[in-house]
C-alpha positions as CSV (number, residue, x, y, z in Angstrom):
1,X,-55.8,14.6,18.6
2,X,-57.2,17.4,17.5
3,X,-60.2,18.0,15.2
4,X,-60.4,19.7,12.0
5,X,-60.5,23.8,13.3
6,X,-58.8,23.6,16.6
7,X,-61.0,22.6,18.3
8,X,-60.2,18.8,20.6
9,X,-62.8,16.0,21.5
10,X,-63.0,17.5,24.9
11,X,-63.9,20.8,24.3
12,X,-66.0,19.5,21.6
13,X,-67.6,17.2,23.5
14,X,-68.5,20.2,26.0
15,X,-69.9,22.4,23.3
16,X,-71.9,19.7,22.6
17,X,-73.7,19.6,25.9
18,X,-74.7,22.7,25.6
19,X,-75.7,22.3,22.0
20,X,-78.2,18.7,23.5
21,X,-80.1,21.3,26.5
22,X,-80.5,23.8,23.8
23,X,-81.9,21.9,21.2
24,X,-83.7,18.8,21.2
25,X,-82.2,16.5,18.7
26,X,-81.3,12.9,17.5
27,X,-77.9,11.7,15.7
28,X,-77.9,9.3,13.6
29,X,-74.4,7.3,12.7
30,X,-74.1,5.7,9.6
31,X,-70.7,3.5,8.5
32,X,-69.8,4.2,4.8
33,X,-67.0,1.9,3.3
34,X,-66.0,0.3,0.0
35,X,-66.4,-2.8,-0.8
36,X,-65.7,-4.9,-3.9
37,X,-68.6,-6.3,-6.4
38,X,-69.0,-9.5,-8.2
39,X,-67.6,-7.9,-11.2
40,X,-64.6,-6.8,-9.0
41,X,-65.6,-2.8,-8.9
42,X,-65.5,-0.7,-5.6
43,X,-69.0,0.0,-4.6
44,X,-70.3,2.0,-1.6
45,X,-71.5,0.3,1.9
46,X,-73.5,1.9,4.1
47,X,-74.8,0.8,7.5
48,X,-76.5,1.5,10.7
49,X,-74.7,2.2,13.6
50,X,-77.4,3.2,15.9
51,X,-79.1,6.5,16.3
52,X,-77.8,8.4,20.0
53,X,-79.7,10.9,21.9
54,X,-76.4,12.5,22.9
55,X,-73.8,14.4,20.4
56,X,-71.3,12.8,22.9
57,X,-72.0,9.3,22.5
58,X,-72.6,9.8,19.3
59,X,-69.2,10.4,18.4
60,X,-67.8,8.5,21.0
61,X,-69.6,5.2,19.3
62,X,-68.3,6.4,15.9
63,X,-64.7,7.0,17.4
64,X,-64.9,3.3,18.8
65,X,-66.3,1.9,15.9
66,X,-63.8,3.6,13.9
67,X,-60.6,2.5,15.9
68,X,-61.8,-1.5,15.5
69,X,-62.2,-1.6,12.1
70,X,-58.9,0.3,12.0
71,X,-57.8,-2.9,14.1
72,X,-59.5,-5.2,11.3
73,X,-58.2,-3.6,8.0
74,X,-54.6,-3.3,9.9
75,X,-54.5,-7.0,11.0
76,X,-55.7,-8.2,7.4
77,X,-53.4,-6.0,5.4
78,X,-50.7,-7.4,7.0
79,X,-51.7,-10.6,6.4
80,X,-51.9,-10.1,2.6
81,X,-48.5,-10.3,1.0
82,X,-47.3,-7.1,-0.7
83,X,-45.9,-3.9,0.2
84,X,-47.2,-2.2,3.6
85,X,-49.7,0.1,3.1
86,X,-50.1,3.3,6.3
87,X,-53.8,3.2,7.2
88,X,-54.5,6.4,9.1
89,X,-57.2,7.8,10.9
90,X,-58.6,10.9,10.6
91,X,-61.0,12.8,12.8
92,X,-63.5,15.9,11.2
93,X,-66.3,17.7,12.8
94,X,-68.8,14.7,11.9
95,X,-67.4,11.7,11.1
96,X,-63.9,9.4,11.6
97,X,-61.9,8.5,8.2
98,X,-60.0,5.4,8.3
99,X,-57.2,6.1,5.0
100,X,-55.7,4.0,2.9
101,X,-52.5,6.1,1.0
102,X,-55.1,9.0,-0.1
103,X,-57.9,6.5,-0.1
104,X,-61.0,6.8,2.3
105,X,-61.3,3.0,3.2
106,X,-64.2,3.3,5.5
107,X,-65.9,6.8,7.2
108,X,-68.4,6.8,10.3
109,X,-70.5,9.9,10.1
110,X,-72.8,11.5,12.7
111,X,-75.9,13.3,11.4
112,X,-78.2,15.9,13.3
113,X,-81.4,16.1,13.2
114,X,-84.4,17.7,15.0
115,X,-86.0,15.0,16.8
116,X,-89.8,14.3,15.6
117,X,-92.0,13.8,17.9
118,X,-95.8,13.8,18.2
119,X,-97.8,16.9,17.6
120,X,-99.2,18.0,20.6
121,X,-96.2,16.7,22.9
122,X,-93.2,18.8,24.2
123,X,-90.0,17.3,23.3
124,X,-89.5,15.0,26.3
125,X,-92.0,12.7,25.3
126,X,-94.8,13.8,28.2
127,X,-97.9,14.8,27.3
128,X,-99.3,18.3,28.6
129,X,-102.7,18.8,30.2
């Protein structure tokens, strides 16, 4: 599968490697999904999904997370009676969509962010004398 601008998880995935030496970051993944109210309106979800010292597993928990609530929404659409509907999954730069018809059912997004640590303390964590 490739990802949006040509570029496909593996050679992505080594970009990214250089990208972690380079800069010392943090990335965050966050679920966002619809869900239905009291009142019976669509209203946003959004949930943890761990934060990952590593682009790669990053993406590689978002991917995973991705393909089993593609599983979950598959198995209980087809238990509801009705016409099928095609769930699809789609991969960007940052984040997995899971699509109902033109519908984004459920996205996992990775953020990047410059990882914050102490002043007076290089980016490993150590401290200097």
């Amino acid at each position: 599968m490739r990802v949006h601008g040509g570029l496909g998880w593996r050679q992505l995935l080594i970009l990214a490697k250089f990208i972690n030496r380079a800069f010392p970051e943090e990335f965050p993944a966050e679920r966002f999904s619809l869900k239905t109210d009291e009142a019976g309106r669509l209203t946003q979800e959004v949930k943890d999904c761990g934060i990952f010292t590593s682009i790669e597993s990053a993406f590689l928990a978002a991917r995973r997370q991705t393909l089993q609530a593609w599983r979950a929404i598959s198995d209980q659409r087809r238990a509801t009676p009705g016409p099928p509907t095609k769930i699809s999954l789609l991969d960007t730069e940052w984040s997995c969509d899971l699509r109902g018809g033109f519908l984004v059912v459920a996205r996992f997004w990775v953020h990047d962010r410059m990882r914050l640590d102490p002043v007076g303390t290089p980016a490993g964590g150590g401290t200097e004398m």
